[in-house]
N, C-alpha and C positions, 0 to 999 in steps of 0.2 A: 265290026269296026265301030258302028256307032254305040254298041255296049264297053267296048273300055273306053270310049271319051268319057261314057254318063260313070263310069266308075270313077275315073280320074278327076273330075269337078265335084263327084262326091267325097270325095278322101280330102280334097283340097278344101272344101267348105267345111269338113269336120274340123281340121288340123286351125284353118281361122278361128273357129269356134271358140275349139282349147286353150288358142294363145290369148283371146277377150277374158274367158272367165279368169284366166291366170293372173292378166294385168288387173282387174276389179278386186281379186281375193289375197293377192299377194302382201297391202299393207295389215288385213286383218290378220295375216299368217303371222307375221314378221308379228306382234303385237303379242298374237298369243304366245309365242316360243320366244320373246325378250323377256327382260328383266320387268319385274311391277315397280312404277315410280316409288318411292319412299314418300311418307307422310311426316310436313315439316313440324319438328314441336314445338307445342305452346311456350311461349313466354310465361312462366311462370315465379319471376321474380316480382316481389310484392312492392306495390306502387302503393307510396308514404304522401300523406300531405304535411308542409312544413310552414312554416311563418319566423322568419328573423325576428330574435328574441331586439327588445328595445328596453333599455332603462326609463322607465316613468312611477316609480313608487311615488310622485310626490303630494298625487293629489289621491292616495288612498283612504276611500271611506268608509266608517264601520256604521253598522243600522242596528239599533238593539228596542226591542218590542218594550211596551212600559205601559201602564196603568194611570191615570188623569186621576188627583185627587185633590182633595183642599190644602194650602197650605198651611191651614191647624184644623186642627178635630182634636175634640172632648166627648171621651166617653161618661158621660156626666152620672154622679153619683150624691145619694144622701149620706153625709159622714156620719149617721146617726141610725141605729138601726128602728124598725119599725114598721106600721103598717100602713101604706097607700092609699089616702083617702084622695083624692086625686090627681088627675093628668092633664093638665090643660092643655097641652098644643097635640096635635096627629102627627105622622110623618107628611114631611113635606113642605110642613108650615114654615113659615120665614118669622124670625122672631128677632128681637131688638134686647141689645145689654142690660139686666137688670128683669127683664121680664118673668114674672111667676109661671114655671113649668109644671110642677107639682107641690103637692102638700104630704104630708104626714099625718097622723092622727096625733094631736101634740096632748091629748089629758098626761099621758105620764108625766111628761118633761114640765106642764104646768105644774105640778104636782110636788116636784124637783125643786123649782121654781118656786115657790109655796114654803117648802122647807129649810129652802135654803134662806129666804129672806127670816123667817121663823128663827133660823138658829144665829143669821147674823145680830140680830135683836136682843137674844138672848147675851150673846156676845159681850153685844156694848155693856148691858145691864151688867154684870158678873164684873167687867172691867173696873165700871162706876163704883163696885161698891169696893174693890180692893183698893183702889185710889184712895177712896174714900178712909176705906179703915187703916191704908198708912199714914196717911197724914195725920190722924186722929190719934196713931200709934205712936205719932212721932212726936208729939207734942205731950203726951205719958211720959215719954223718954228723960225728954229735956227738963222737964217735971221731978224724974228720979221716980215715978212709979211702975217702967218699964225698964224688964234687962234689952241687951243688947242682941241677943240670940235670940227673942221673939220678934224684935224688928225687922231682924234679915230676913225670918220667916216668912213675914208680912209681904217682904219685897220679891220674893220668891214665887209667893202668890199671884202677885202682882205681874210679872211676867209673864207665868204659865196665864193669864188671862189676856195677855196681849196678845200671845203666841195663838191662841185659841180665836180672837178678835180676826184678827191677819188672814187666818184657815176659813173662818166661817167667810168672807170677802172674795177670797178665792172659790169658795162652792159656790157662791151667787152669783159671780163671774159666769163660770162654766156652764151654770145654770140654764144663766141667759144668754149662753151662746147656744146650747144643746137646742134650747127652744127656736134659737134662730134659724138651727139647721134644719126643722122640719117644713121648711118652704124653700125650693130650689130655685132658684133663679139660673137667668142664662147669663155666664160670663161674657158673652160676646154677643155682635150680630149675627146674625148665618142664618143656616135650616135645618131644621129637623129629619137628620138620612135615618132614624131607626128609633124604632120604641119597642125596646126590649120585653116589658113585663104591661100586666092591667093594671087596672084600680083594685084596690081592696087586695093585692100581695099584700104577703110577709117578706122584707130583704134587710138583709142584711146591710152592718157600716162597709161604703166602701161598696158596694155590689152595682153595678153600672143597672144604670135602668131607662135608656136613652144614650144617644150619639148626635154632635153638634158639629155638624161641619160649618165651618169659620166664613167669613163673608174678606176676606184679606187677599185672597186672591187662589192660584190653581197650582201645580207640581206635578211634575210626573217622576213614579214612583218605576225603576228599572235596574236591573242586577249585571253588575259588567264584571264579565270573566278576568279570573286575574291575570292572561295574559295581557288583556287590551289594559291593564293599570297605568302602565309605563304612561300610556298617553291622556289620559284622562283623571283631572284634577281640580278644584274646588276652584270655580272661576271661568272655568274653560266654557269658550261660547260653544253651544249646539244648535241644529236644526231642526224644530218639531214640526211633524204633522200628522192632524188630526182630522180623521176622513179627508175634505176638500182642502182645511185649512192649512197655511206653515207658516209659522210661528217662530221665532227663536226664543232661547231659554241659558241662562248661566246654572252650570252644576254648583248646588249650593248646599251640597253634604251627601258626604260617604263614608259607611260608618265603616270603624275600624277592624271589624271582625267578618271574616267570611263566612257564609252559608253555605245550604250543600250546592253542589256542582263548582266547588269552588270560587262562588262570584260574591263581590261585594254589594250589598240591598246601597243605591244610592240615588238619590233625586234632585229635580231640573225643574228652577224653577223660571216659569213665563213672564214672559216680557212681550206689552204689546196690547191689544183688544184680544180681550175671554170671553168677552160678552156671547152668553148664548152656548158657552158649552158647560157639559156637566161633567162630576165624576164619574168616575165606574167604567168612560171608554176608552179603547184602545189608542196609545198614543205611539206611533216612531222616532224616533229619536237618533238622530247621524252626526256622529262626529270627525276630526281629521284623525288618523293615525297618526302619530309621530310629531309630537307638539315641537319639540324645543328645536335649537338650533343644531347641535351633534345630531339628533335623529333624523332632522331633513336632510341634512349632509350625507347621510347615510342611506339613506332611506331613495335617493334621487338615483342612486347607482343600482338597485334591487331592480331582479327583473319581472316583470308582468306577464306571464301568459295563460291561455285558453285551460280552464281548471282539466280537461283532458288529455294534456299533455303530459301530467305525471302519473306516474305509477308509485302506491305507496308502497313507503319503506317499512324496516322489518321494528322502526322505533319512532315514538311521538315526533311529529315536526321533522320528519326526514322522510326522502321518496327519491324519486328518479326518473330522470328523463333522457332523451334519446336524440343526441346531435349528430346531426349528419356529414359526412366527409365528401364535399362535391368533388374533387379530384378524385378520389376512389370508390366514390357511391358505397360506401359503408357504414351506418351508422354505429357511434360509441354510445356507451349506457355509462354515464354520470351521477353520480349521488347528489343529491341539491340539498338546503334549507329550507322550510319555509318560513315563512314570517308570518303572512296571516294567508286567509281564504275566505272570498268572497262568495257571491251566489253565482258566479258566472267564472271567476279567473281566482290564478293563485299567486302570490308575491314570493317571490325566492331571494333570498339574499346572499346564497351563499351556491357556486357551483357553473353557475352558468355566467358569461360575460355578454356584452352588447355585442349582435352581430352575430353571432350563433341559427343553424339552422337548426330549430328545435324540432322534432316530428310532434305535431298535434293531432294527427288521428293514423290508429292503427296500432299505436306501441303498445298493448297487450299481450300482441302473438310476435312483437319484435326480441332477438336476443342481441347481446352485443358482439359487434363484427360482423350481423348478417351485409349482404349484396342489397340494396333496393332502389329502387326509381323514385325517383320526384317528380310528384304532377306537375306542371307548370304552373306557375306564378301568374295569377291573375290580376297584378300591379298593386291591388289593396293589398298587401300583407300577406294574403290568403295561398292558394295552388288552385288549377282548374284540370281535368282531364283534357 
């Protein structure tokens, strides 16, 4: 009897047992014999940052690199050829109008000088005596002891020795001018920027042998592409500056033939205190795009944006950008204009309107029609993630 109780409490306590581990192991069952959740996919639609395009061409400003020089220089020269007995000033020297810079060795031109007074002399003499011997001839005549064909003669003579008188005047002329050339003096005030040759050369007429930069004032010397012409013209105020200095300047000549890269050599000249600057440095120079009255008209409606929001096109002055469709989040690819390009933005005139979402970063891997997101507007203009 008392071995079927202990049997029956044993079955019974096993049969508990079964139905615990069943309720503990039951949801890992159910788990493994379900379905495996699915893995949600990435968003992979490419998020565009955008900036509402705004019309402001009107304060566009171009900056063109330029060289500080004198407003005159002379490359100063002996008209007379010869040899350099000497140089009086160095580079650097400051020299006053009229001042002796060099000499010449002047014996030959003395010499010139010399002979030429010699044959004037001889001149007058030869004149004197044809004078002389018409009137003497002429008074034979009236006499009846002279014909009338040796008088002409006479008078013939006569001439040809004036004509000779005249010439020998003009050599004594030249003479003493030749000799005046071999002392150079300085046209103007200024300084001495170069000394090309020593003492004791051989040069040539006409061979520079020294540079005089002008005491008149400064210029800057700068080359503007022939697009930017349109706006830039003989008069037109600029803004220079020079290291710390800024300065303004009126364009006071452009010369009418372009150089290579297509730009015209034109210069600006200063207005103001120079004091203290010199040639030879780097000067900037900024002027307005779009002078006249039509081009600010025009020019007020162009749109301005971030130079990374175009993609260039397949031709000069043409590219494209990439407006976005906030009803359907798809952006269109546009052909634009440009008008100019700065070091930071680009000006478009043609393609785009005020109010346009333009994509500024990303449109390289954009096509037209793609799906994309816009980062949120971070109130400046800009998008924020």
């Amino acid at each position: 009897m008392s071995v079927s109780c202990y049997t029956v409490c044993r079955s019974t306590k096993q049969h508990c047992l079964n139905k615990l581990l069943l309720f503990v192991l039951l949801p890992f069952m159910m788990t493994a014999c379900g379905d495996k959740p699915k893995a949600v996919p990435p968003d992979i639609t490419p998020r565009v940052k955008t900036v509402t395009a705004q019309a402001g061409g009107e304060q566009r400003y171009r900056s063109l690199v330029g060289e500080l020089q004198p407003a005159e220089v002379w490359n100063l020269a002996f008209p007379v050829q010869g040899r350099v007995m000497q140089l009086a000033v160095n580079e650097g020297d400051k020299v006053k109008k009229g001042q002796v810079l060099a000499r010449l060795d002047p014996l030959a031109y003395e010499l010139k000088l010399k002979n030429a007074r010699s044959g004037l002399q001889s001149a007058m003499t030869e004149r004197k005596e044809k004078l002389d011997a018409l009137a003497a001839q002429s008074k034979l005549r009236e006499q009846g002891y002279m014909t009338g064909n040796m008088l002409e003669k006479q008078r013939v003579e006569l001439a040809a020795s004036e004509t000779r008188l005249r010439n020998s005047e003009s050599a004594l002329a030249l003479a003493k001018r030749d000799l005046d050339y071999t002392v150079l003096l300085a046209p103007a005030e200024g300084r001495i920027s170069a000394r090309l040759i020593e003492a004791f050369a051989d040069v040539n007429a006409g061979q520079a042998i020294m540079r005089l930069d002008g005491a008149a004032g400064l210029r800057v010397a700068i080359r503007v592409p022939d697009k930017l012409m349109s706006g830039f013209n003989l008069g037109t105020v600029v803004k220079v500056q020079i290291g710390e200095r800024k300065l303004e300047g009126k364009v006071s000549r452009i010369d009418a033939r372009a150089t290579a890269g297509d730009a015209f050599p034109s210069y600006v000249s200063l207005t103001g205190d120079t004091a203290g600057l010199r040639p030879g440095v780097t000067a900037n120079v900024q002027f307005t795009l779009g002078s006249d009255a039509s081009q600010e008209a025009q020019t007020r409606k162009n749109i301005v944006l971030p130079l990374q929001a175009i993609v260039p096109g397949n031709a000069p002055g043409r590219g494209f950008a990439f407006v976005l469709d906030g009803q359907s989040g798809k952006v269109r690819r546009v052909e634009v204009r440009i008008k100019s390009v700065n070091e930071h933005d680009v000006e478009v005139d043609e393609g785009l309107k005020a109010g346009d979402e333009v994509v500024v970063a990303g449109v390289a891997f954009l096509s037209d029609g793609q799906v994309v997101k816009a980062l949120q507007k971070d109130g400046k203009g800009g998008s924020r993630i």
